[in-house]
C-alpha positions in Angstrom: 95.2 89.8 97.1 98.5 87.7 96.8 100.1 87.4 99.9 103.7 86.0 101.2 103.0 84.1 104.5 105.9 82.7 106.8 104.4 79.2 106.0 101.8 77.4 104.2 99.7 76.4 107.6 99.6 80.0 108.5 97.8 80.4 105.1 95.6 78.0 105.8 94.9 79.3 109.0 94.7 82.7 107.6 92.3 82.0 104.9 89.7 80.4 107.5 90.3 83.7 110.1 89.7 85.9 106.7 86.5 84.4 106.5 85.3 84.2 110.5 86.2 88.4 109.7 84.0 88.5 106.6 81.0 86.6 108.8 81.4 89.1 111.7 82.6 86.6 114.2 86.1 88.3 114.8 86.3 92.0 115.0 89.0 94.5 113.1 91.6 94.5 115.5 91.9 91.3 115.9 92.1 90.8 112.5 94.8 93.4 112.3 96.9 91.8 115.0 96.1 88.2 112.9 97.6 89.9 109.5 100.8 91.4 111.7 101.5 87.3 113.1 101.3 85.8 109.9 102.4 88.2 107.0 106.4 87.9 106.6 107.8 91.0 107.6 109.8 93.2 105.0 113.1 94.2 106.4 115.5 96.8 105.6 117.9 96.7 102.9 121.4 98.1 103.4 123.1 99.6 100.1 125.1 97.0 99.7 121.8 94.6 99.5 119.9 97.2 97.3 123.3 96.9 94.5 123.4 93.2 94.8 120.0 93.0 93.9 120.2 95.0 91.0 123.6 93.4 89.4 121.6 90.2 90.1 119.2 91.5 87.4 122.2 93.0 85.5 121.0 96.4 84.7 121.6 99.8 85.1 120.5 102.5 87.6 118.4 103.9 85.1 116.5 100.7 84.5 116.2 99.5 87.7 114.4 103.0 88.7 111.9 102.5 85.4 110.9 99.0 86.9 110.4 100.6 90.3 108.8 103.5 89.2 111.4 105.8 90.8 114.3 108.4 89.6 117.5 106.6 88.9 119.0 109.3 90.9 116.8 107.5 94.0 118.4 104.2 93.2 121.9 106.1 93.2 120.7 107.7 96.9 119.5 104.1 98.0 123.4 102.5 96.9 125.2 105.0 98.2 123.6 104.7 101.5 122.2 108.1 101.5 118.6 107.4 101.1 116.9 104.4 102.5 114.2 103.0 100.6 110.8 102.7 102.6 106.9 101.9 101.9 106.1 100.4 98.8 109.9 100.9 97.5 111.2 98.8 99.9 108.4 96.0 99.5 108.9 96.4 95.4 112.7 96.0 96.4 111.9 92.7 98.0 109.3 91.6 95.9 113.0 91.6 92.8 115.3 90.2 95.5 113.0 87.1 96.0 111.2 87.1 92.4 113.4 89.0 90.1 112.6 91.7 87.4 109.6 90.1 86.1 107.7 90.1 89.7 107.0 93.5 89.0 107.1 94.2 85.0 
């Protein structure tokens, strides 16, 4: 599983507490608490943010919402500020903010 990590020691350090998990040396929860410390959190995205991101990548509504599986009516909601994009929108919304279009094509 591709992960984004705040930095490449917590990786590291990440890979090797993966692996003391797999051997049943650490239990679940600590795992779980491991994954919260060293994942990069996602964090909202205001409407203004969510229309940046897509002139960035100079398309439409309409395509935008194809590449994020969603209704271009949603993406409309999200830039008028009267949705707000959560779950696996907002982490796809990220994923095109850092990556661009072709992260998730």
């Amino acid at each position: 599983m591709n992960r984004k990590y705040k930095s490449e020691a917590r990786a590291a350090i990440h890979e090797t507490m993966s692996d003391l998990y797999a051997g049943g040396v650490i239990d679940k929860q600590t795992m779980q608490r491991f994954d919260k410390s060293c994942l990069s959190p996602i964090r909202p995205l205001n409407p203004e943010q969510i229309k940046a991101i897509r002139d960035k990548e100079n398309v439409s509504q309409t395509v935008f919402a194809n590449y994020l599986n969603v209704t271009s009516s949603l993406v409309s909601k999200w830039e008028r500020g009267e949705k707000r994009p959560s779950g696996a929108s907002l982490k796809l919304l990220t994923l095109v903010e850092k990556n661009g279009l072709s992260a998730v094509a």
